[in-house]
C-alpha positions as a Markdown table, in Angstrom:
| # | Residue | x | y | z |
|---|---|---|---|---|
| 1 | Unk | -11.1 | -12.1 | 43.3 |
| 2 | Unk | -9.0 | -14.1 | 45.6 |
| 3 | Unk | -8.5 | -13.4 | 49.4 |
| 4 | Unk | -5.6 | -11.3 | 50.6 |
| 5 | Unk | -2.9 | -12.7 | 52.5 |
| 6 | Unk | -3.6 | -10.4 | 55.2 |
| 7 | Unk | -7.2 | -12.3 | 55.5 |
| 8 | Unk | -5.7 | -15.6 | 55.2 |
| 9 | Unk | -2.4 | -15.7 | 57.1 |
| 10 | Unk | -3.6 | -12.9 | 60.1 |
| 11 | Unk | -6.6 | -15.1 | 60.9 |
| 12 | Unk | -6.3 | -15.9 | 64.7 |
| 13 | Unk | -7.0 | -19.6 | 64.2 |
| 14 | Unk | -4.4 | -19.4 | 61.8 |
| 15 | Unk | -1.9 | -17.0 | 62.7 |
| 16 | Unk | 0.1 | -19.5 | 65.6 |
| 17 | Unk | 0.2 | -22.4 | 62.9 |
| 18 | Unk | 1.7 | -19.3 | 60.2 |
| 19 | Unk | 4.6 | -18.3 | 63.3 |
| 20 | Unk | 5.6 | -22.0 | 63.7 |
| 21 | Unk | 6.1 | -22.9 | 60.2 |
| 22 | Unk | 8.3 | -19.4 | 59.9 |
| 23 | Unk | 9.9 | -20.3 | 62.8 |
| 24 | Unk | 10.9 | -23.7 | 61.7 |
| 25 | Unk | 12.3 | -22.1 | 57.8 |
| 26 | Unk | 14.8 | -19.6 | 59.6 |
| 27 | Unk | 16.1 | -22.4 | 62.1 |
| 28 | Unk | 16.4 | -24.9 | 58.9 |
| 29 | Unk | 17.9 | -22.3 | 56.8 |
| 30 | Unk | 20.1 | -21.3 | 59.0 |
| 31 | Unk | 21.3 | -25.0 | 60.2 |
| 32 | Unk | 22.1 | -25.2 | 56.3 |
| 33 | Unk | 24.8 | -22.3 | 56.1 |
| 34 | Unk | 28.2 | -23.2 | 55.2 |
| 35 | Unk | 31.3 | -22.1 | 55.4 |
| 36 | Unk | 33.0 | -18.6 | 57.2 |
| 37 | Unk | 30.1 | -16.8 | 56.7 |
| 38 | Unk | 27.5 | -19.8 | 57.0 |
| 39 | Unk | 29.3 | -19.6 | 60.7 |
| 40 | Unk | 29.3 | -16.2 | 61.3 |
| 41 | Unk | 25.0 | -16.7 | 60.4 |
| 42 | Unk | 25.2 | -19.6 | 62.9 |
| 43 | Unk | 26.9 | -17.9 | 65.7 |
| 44 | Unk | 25.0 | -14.7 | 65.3 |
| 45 | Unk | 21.7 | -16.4 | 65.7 |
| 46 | Unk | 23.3 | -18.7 | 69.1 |
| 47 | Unk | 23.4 | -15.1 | 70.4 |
| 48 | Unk | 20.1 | -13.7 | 69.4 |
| 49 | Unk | 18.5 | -16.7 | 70.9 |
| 50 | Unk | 20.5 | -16.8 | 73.8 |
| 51 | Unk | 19.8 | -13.1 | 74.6 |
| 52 | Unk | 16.5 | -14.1 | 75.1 |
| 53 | Unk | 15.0 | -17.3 | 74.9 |
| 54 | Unk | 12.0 | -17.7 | 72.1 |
| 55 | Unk | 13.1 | -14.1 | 70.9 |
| 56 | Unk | 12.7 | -15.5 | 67.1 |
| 57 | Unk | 8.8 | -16.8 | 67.0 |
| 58 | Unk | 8.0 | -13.8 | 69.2 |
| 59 | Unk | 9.7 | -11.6 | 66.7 |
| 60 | Unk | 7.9 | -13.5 | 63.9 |
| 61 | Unk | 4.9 | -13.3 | 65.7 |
| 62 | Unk | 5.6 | -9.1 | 66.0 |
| 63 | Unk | 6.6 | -8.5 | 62.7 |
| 64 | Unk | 4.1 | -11.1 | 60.7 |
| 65 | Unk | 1.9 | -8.4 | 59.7 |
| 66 | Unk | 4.3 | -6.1 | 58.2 |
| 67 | Unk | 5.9 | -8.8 | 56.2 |
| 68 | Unk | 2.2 | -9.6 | 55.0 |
| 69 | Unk | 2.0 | -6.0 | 54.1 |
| 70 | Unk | 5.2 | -6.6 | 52.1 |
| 71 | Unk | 4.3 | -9.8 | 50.2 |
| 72 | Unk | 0.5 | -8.9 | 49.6 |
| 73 | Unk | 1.4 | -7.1 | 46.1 |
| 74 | Unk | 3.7 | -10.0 | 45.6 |
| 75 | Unk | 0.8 | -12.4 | 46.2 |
| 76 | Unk | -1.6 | -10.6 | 44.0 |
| 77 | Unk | 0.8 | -11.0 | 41.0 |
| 78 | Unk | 1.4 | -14.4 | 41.9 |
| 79 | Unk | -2.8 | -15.2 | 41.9 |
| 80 | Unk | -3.8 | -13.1 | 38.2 |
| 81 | Unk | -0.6 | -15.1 | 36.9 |
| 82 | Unk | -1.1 | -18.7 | 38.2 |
| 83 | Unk | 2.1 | -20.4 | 36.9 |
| 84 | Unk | 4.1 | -22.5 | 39.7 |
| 85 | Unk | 4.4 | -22.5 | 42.8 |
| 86 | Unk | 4.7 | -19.2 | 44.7 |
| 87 | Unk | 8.3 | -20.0 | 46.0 |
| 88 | Unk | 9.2 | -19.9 | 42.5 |
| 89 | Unk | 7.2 | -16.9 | 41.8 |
| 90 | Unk | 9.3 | -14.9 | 44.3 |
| 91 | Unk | 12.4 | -16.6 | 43.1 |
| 92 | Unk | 11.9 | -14.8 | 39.9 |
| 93 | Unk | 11.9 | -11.6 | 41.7 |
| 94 | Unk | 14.6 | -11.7 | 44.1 |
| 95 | Unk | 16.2 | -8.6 | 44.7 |
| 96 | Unk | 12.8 | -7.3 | 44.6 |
| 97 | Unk | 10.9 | -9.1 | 47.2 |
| 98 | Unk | 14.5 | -9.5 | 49.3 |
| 99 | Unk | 14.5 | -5.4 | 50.0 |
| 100 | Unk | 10.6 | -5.7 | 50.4 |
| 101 | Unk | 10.8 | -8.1 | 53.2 |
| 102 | Unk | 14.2 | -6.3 | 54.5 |
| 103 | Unk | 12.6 | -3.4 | 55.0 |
| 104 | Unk | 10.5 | -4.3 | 57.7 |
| 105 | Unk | 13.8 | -5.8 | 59.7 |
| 106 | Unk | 15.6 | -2.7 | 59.3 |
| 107 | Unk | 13.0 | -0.7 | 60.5 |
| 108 | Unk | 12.4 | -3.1 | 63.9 |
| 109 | Unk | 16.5 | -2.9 | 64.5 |
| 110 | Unk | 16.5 | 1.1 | 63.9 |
| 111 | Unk | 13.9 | 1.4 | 66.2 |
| 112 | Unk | 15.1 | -1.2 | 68.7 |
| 113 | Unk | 16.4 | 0.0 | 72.2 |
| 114 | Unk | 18.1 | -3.6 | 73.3 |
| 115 | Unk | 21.9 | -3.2 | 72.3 |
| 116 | Unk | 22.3 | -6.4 | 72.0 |
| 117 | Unk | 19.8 | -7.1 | 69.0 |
| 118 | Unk | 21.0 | -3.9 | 67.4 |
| 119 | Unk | 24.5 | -4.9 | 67.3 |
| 120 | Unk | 23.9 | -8.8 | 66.4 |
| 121 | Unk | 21.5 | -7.2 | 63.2 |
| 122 | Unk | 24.4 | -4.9 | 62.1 |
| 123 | Unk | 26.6 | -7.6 | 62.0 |
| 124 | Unk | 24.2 | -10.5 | 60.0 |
| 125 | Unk | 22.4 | -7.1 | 58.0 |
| 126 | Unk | 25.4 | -7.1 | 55.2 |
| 127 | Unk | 24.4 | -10.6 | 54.5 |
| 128 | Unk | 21.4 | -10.4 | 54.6 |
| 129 | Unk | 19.7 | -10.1 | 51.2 |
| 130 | Unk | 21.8 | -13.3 | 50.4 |
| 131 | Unk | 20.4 | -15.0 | 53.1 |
| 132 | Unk | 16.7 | -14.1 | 52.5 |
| 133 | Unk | 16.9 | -14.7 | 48.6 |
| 134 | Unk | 18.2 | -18.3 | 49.9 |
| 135 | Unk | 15.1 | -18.3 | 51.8 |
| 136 | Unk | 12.7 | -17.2 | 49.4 |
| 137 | Unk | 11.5 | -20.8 | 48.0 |
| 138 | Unk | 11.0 | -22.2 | 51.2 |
| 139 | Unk | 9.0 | -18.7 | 52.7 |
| 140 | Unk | 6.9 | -18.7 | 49.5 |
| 141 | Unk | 6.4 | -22.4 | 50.6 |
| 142 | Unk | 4.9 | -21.4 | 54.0 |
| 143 | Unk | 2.8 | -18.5 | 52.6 |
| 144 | Unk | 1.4 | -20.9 | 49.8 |
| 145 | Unk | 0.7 | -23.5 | 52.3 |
| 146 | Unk | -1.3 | -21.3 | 55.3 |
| 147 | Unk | -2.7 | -19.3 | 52.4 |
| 148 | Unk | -4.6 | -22.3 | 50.1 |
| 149 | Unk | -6.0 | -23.9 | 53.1 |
């Protein structure tokens, strides 16, 4: 049977590697967004990171293992089918594994006491299954990559 994500991705000598790499997706997909609402996306996350500096690997870092959680039936799938890549696997499923991983943001801005982030996630949330379908090749990427080794 193969290893769980959870094993694989929540190891401490890997875990840091795993943060940086998701780190490094949302900055590039967000530098990619395009027109009004590709700068409303843009301008949102100028704020979030200037509320507080490193806010998005240490919220990354925080939420890692309940977006494993998320993604572990996902990855199982993925393994017993072994066709493609696992971006591609998830692409297949996107409104699926987009609400999957969502739920774990909306439960860390509902339970949130900084106004700030609350208010910046109610404004980006309405775009947001776009945004992490758009992302889904490039997470299943990162999860494929810290997950083989």
């Amino acid at each position: 049977m193969a290893e769980t994500l959870k094993a694989r991705l929540l190891d401490s000598d890997r875990r840091g590697a795993v943060v940086e790499d998701l780190n490094g997706l949302v900055d590039a997909e967000v530098a990619n967004k395009s027109g009004l609402s590709g700068g409303i996306v843009k301008t949102g996350y100028g704020a979030l990171k200037k509320v507080k500096p490193g806010i998005v690997p240490e919220a990354i870092d925080k939420m890692l293992d309940e977006f494993v959680d998320q993604l572990e039936p996902f990855w199982a799938t993925y393994t017993t089918e072994a066709t493609g890549d696992f971006g591609t696997f998830l692409g297949t499923r996107p409104h699926e594994a987009s609400e999957a991983l969502l739920t774990v943001t909306d439960r860390r801005a509902e339970r949130s006491s900084r106004a700030a982030i609350t208010s910046i996630y109610g404004k980006l949330r309405p775009k947001a299954q776009e945004n992490v379908v758009d992302a889904l090749p490039g997470l299943g990427a990162v999860i494929e990559k810290h997950a083989r080794v």
